[in-house]
C-alpha positions in Angstrom: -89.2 -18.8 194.4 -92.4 -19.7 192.6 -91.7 -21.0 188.9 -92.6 -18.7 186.2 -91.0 -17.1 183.1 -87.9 -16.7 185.0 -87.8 -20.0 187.1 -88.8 -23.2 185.4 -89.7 -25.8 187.0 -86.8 -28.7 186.9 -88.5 -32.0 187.8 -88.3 -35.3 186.9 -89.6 -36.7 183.5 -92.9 -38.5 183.3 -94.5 -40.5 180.0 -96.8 -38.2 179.9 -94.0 -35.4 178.8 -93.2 -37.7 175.8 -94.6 -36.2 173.3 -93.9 -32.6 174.3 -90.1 -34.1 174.6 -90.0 -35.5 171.2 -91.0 -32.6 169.8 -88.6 -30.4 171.1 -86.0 -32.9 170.0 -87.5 -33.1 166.6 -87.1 -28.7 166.0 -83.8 -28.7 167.5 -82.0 -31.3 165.9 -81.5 -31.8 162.3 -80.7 -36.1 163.6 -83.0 -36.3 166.4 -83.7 -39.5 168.8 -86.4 -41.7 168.2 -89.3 -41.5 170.0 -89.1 -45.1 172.1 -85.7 -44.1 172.6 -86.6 -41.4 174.9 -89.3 -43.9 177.2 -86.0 -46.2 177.9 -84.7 -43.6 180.1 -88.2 -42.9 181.7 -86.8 -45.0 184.8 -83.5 -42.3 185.2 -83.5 -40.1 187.6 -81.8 -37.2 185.6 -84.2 -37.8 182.9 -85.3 -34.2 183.3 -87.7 -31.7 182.0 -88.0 -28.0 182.6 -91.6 -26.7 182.7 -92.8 -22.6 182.6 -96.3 -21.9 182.4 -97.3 -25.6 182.1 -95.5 -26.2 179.3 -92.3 -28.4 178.9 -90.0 -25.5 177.7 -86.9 -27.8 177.8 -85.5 -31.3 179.0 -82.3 -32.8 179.6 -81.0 -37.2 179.4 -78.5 -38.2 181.9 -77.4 -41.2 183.3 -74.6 -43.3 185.4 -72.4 -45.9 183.5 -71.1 -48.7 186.5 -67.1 -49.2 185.8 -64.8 -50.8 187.3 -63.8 -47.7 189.4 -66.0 -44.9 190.4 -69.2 -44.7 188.2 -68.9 -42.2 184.8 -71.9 -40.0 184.6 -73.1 -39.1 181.0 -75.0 -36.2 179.7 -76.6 -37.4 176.5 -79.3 -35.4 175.4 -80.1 -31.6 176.0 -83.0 -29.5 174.1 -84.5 -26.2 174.9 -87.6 -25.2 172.6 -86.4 -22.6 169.9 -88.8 -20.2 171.4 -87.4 -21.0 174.9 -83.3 -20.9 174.0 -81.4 -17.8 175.6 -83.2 -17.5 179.1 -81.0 -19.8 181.1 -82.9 -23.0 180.6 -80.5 -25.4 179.5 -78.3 -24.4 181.6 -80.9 -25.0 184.7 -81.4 -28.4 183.4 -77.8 -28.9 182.8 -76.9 -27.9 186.6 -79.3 -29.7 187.7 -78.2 -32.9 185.8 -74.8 -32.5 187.3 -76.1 -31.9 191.4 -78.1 -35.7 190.2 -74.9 -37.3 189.1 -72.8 -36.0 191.7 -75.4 -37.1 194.5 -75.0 -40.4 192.7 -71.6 -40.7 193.5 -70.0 -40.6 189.7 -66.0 -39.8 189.3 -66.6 -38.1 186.0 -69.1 -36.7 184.0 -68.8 -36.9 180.3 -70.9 -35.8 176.9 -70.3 -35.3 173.3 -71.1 -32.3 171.3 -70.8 -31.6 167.5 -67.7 -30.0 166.7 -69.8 -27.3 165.2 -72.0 -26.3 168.1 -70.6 -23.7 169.5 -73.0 -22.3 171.4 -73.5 -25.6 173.4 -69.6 -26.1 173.9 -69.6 -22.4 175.6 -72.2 -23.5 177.6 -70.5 -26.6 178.5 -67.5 -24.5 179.0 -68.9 -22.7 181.4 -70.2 -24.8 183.3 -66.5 -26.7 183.7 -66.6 -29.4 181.0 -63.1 -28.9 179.1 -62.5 -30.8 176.0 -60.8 -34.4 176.1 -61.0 -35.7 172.7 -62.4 -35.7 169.2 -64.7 -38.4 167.7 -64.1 -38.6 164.2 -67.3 -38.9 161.8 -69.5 -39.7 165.0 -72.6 -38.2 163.9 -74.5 -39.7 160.8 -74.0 -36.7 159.0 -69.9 -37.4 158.7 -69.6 -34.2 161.4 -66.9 -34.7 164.4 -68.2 -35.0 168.1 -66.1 -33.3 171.0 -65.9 -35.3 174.0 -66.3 -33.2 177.3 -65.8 -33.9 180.5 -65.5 -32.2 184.3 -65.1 -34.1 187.8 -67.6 -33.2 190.0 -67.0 -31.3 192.7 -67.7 -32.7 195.9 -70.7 -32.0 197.7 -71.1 -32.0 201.2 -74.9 -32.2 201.7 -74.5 -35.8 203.0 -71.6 -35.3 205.5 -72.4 -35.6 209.0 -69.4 -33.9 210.9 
């Protein structure tokens, strides 16, 4: 399948998606991440952006939290360009997130929403994420987070019988 309209391409971040990055954060979120925040997760490898016609239409931050049991993967940040939203783009990214984390061995894979989003928690919901809990006044705006989270299912890719 050749990328297009239809098909983005889902690849790995690079610094030279920055600024593309940060400005989809900046039109889709009224409290978005600061720019250097963004080039700390540069290194992950679910750092992800979704590119159609050359353009970054969409990207999503992951990564794996070491515990004491089996690792907790964590979906923190997901934008799709306004002119982008409703063709299946975030969630590409977000599947594609979840394949990472699972290859990377995690026991659980967690995000947070605001309590208001609804189109993201159907999203979420759809994708298996049920809700676990509610974060009072999380965001800076006073507004509740939902905390979602699914196990993984297991993946046999690896498995040598």
């Amino acid at each position: 399948m050749t990328p297009g309209e239809d098909s983005p391409l889902i690849r790995e971040a690079t610094r030279a998606d920055l600024l593309s990055i940060y400005r989809i954060e900046t039109q889709v979120f009224e409290q978005p991440w600061p720019y250097p925040a963004f080039e700390g997760f540069l290194t992950e490898p679910n750092f992800l952006v979704a590119a159609t016609n050359g353009s970054i239409a969409g990207f999503i931050v992951a990564d794996v939290t070491p515990t004491y049991g089996r690792d907790l993967g964590h979906i923190k940040d997901l934008a799709v360009h306004p002119t982008a939203q409703g063709n299946g783009i975030g969630r590409r990214l977000l599947q594609r997130a979840v394949l990472g984390l699972t290859v990377e061995g995690v026991g659980r894979i967690k995000l947070e929403v605001r309590e208001h989003n609804s189109r993201a928690r159907g999203l979420y919901r759809s994708e298996g994420f049920e809700p676990v809990t509610r974060l009072s006044g999380y965001y800076d705006d006073g507004e509740d987070a939902i905390v979602m989270a699914k196990q993984p299912e297991r993946t046999h890719i690896f498995d040598t019988e």
